[in-house]
C-alpha positions in Angstrom: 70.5 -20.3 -15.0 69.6 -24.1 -14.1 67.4 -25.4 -11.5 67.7 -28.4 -10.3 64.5 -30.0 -8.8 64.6 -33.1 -7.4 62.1 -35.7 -5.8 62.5 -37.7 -3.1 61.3 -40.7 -4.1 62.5 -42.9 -6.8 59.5 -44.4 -8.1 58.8 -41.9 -11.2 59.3 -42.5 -15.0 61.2 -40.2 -16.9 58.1 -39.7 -18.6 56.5 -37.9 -15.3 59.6 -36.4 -14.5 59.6 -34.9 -17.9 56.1 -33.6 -17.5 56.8 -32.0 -14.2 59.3 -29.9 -16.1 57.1 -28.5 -18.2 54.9 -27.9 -15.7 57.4 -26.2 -13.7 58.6 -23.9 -16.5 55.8 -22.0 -16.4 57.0 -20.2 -12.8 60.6 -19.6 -14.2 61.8 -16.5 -16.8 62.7 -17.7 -20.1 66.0 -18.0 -19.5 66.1 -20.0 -16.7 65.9 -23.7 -17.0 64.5 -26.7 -15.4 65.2 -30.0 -14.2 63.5 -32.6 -12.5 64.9 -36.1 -11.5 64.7 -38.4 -8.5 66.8 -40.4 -5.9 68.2 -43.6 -7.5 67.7 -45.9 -4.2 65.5 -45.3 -1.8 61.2 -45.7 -1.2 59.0 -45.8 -4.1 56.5 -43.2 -1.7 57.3 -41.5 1.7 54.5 -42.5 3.5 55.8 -42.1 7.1 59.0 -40.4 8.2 61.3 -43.8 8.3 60.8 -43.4 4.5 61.6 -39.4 4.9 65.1 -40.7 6.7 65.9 -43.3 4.3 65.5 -40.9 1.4 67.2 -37.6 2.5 70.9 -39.5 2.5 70.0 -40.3 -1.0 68.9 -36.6 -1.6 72.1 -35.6 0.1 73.8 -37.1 -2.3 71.8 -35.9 -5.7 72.3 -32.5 -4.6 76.0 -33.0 -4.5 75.9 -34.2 -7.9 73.6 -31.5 -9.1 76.2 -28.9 -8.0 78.7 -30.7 -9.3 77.3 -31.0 -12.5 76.7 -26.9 -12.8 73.2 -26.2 -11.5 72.7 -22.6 -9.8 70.0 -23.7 -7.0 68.5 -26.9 -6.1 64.2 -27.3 -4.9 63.5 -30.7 -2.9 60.1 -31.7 -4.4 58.5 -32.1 -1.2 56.5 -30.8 1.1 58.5 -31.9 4.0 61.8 -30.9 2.5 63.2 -34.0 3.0 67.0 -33.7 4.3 67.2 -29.5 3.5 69.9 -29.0 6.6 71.9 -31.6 5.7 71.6 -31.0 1.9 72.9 -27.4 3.2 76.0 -28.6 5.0 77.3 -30.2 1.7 76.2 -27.2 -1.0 77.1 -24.2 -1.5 73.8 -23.0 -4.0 70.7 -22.1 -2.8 68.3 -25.3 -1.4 64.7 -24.6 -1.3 62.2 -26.4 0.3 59.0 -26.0 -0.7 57.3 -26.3 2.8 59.5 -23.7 4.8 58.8 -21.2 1.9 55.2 -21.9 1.1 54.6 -21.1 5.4 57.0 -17.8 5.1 54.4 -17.2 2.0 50.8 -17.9 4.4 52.4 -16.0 7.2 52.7 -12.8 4.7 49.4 -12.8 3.3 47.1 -15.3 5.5 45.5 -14.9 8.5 44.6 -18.4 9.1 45.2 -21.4 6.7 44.8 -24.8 6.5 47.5 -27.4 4.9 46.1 -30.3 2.7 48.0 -33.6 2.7 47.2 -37.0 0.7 46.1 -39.4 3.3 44.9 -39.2 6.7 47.7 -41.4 8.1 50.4 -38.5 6.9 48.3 -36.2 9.5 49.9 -36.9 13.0 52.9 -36.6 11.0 52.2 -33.9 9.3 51.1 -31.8 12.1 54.2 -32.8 14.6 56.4 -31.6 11.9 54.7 -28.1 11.2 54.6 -27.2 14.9 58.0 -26.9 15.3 57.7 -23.6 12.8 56.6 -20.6 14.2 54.7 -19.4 11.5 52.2 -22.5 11.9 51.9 -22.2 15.5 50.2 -18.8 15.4 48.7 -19.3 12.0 47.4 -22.9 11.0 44.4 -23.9 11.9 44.5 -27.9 10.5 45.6 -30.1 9.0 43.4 -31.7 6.7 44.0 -35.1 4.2 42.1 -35.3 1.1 42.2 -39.5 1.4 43.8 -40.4 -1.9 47.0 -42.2 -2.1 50.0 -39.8 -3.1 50.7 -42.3 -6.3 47.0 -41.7 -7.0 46.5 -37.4 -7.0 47.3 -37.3 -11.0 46.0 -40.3 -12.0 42.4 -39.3 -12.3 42.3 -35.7 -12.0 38.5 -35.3 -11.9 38.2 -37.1 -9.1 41.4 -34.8 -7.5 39.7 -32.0 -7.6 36.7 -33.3 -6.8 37.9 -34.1 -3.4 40.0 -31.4 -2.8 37.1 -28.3 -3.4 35.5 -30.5 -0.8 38.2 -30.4 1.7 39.0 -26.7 0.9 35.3 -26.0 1.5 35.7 -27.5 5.0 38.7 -25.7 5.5 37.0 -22.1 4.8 33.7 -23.2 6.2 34.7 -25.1 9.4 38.2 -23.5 10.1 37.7 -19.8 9.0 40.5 -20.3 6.9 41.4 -17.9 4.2 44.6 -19.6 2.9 45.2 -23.3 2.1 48.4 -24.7 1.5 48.5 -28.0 -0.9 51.0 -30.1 1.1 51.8 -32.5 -1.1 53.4 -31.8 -4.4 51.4 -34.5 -5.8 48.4 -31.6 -5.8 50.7 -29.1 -8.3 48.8 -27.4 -10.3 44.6 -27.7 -8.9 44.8 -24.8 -7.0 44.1 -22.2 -9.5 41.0 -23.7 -10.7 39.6 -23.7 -7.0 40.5 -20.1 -6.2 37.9 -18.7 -8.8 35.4 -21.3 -6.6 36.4 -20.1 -3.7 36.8 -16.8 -0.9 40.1 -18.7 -0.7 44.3 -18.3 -1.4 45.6 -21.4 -2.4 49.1 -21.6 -2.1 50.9 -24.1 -4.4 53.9 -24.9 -2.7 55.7 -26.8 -6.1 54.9 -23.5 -8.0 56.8 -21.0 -5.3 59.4 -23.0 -4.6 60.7 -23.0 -8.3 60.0 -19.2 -8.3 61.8 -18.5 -5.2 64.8 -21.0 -6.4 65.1 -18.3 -9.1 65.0 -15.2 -7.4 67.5 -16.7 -4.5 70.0 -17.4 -7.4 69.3 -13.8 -9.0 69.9 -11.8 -5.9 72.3 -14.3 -4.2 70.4 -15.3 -1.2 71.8 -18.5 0.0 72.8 -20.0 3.7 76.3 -19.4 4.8 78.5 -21.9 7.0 78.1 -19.9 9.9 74.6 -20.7 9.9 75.3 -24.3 7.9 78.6 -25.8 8.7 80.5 -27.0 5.7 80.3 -31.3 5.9 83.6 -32.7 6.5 83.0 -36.1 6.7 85.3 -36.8 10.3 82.6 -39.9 10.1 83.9 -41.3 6.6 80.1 -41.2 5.6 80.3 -42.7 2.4 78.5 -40.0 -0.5 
């Protein structure tokens, strides 16, 4: 089985990219395989949601290549899942997006939680987006930013989790939260530390979605065109 994650921004090395692999691996079976790689064109960050529109053509057209090229089920690597319903008009695998599943996850085991993105700028955004879910309408309580620029989070990882037990303190402490969702992929990875700190489930959205791409392909859960027209490009949209 293959996996095909991809990010939606193009400003990462191959050396990150290759180091969010092995990160990744650790939520797959051994037989199942990962790959990570970015848009070509595109913003170096989505910091507002022109750069979200820009970027999900270009993730349109990744995932197209990724099923051409043999991949069993592809994961957006980002919280906002960046172009899923389009990417599901022109694919027939699974497409995962790591915010839709980490809010079915909350609403399953969460009474109230509290999503942590990078900057307070992405809040407003943030927030508008969420509300349109269900889920987050009768269960989130906030939406919090830990104030550190997304290409920032895994620079200095001290300081990372520094500021985020603070946050997640606030969340438990001010919003009677009990789950917290890191909402930004850029924070893979700090939540387990934080929930031996913490009366607190930390969901790790980069973690699940690689998970869930894997179970989807194993059990053959995947959208169907009655729900997700099949793309036929009437517009002669050039992919």
């Amino acid at each position: 089985m293959k996996i095909k994650v991809i990010m939606s921004d193009k400003a990462m090395s191959r050396e990150t990219m290759d180091a969010r692999e092995r990160m990744l691996k650790a939520a797959l079976s051994s037989d199942a395989e990962v790959s990570v790689d970015c848009i070509k064109k595109g913003p170096d960050e989505l910091d507002c949601n022109t750069d979200e529109a820009f970027a999900a053509a270009e993730m349109v057209k990744e995932s197209i290549r990724a099923e051409k090229e043999g991949y069993d089920a592809i994961v957006i690597y980002c919280f906002s899942d960046v172009g899923i319903d389009a990417i599901r008009e022109n694919v027939r695998i699974p497409v995962i997006g790591p915010g839709e599943t980490s809010l079915a996850a909350a609403s399953m085991i969460c009474n109230r939680f509290t999503v942590l993105t990078s900057e307070s700028i992405n809040i407003p955004r943030t927030y508008r987006r969420l509300m349109r879910n269900g889920i987050a309408r009768e269960k989130m309580a906030a939406v919090r930013a830990l104030d550190i620029p997304i290409g920032e989070l895994r620079s200095n990882p001290e300081v990372t989790e520094k500021y985020l037990k603070a946050v997640c303190k606030k969340a438990v402490e001010e919003d009677h939260s009990d789950g917290i969702i890191l909402g930004c992929l850029g924070m893979a990875g700090y939540g387990e530390k934080l929930e031996k700190e913490l009366p607190v489930k930390i969901i790790d959205p980069a973690f699940l979605a690689v998970a869930y791409a894997e179970l989807c392909v194993r059990v053959g859960m995947r959208h169907i065109p009655a729900v997700y027209p099949v793309f036929t490009n009437s517009s002669n949209v050039e992919l």
